[in-house]
C-alpha positions as CSV (number, residue, x, y, z in Angstrom):
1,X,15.8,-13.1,-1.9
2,X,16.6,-11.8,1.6
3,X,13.4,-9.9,3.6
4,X,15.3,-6.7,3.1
5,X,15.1,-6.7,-0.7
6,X,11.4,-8.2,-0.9
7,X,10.2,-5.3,2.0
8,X,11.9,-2.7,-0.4
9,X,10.5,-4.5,-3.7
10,X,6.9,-4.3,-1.7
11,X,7.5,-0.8,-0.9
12,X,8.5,0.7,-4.3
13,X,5.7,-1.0,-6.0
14,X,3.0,0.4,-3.7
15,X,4.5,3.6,-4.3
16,X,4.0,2.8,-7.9
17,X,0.5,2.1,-7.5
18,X,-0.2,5.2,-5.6
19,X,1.5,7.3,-8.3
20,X,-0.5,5.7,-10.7
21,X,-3.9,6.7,-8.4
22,X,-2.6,10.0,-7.5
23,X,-0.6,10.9,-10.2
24,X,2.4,12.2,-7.9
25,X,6.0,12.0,-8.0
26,X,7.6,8.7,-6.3
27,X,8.7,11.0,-3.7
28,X,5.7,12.0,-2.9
29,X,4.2,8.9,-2.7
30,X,7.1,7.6,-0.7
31,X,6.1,10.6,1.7
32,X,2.5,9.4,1.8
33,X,3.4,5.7,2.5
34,X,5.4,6.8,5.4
35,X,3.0,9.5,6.8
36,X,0.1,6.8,6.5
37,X,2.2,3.8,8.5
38,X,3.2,6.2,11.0
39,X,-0.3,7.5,11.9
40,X,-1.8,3.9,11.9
41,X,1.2,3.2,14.0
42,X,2.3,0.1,11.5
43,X,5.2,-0.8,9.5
44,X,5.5,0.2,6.4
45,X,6.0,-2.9,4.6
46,X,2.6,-4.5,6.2
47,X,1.0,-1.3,4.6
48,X,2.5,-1.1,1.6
49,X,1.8,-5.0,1.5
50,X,-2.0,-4.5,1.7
51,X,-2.3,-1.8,-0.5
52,X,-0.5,-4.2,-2.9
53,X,-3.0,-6.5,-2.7
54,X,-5.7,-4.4,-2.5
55,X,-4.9,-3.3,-5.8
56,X,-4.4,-6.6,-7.4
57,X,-7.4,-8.0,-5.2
58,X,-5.4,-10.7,-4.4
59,X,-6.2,-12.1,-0.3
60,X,-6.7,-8.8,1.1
61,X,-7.4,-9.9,4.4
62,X,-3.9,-11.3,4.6
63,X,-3.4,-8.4,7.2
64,X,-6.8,-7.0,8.3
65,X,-5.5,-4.3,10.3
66,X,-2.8,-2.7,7.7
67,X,-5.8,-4.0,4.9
68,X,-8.2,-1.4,6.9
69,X,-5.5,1.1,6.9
70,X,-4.9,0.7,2.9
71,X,-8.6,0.5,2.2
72,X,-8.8,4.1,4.9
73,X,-6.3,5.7,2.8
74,X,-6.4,4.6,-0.9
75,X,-9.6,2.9,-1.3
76,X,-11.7,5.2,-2.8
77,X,-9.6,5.7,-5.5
78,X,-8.9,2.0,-6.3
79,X,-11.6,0.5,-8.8
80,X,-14.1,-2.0,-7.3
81,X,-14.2,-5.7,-7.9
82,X,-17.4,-7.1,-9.2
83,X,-18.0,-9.5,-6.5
């Protein structure tokens, strides 16, 4: 699969999971995405990345800086790990 398609596979699923914690449309949360990269000054696709792991606690700290952005952003409403 090119990078392309796997950025835009990333990318829709984290706007899948943040229309499952917000309850939004995919617009909106394609809206959100964007707004949140662009005022953490990161790409999309690292942030989108994180919050993907995030919410499948799966290596989180793959990225720590777009993790910090995803945990900023959408980390209250993710559930917590018993750790």
């Amino acid at each position: 699969m090119t990078r392309v398609l796997e950025d835009a596979r990333v990318r829709e699923r984290a706007e899948g999971v943040i229309v499952a914690l917000r309850r939004c449309t995919v617009d909106a949360a394609s809206g959100e995405l964007a707004r949140a990269s662009q005022r953490h000054r990161l790409d999309t696709e690292r942030v989108a990345g994180a919050l993907l792991r995030l919410a499948q606690d799966t290596d989180p700290e793959l990225d720590s800086n777009a993790t910090a952005v995803a945990r900023y952003e959408w980390g209250a409403l993710l559930p917590r790990s018993p750790r």
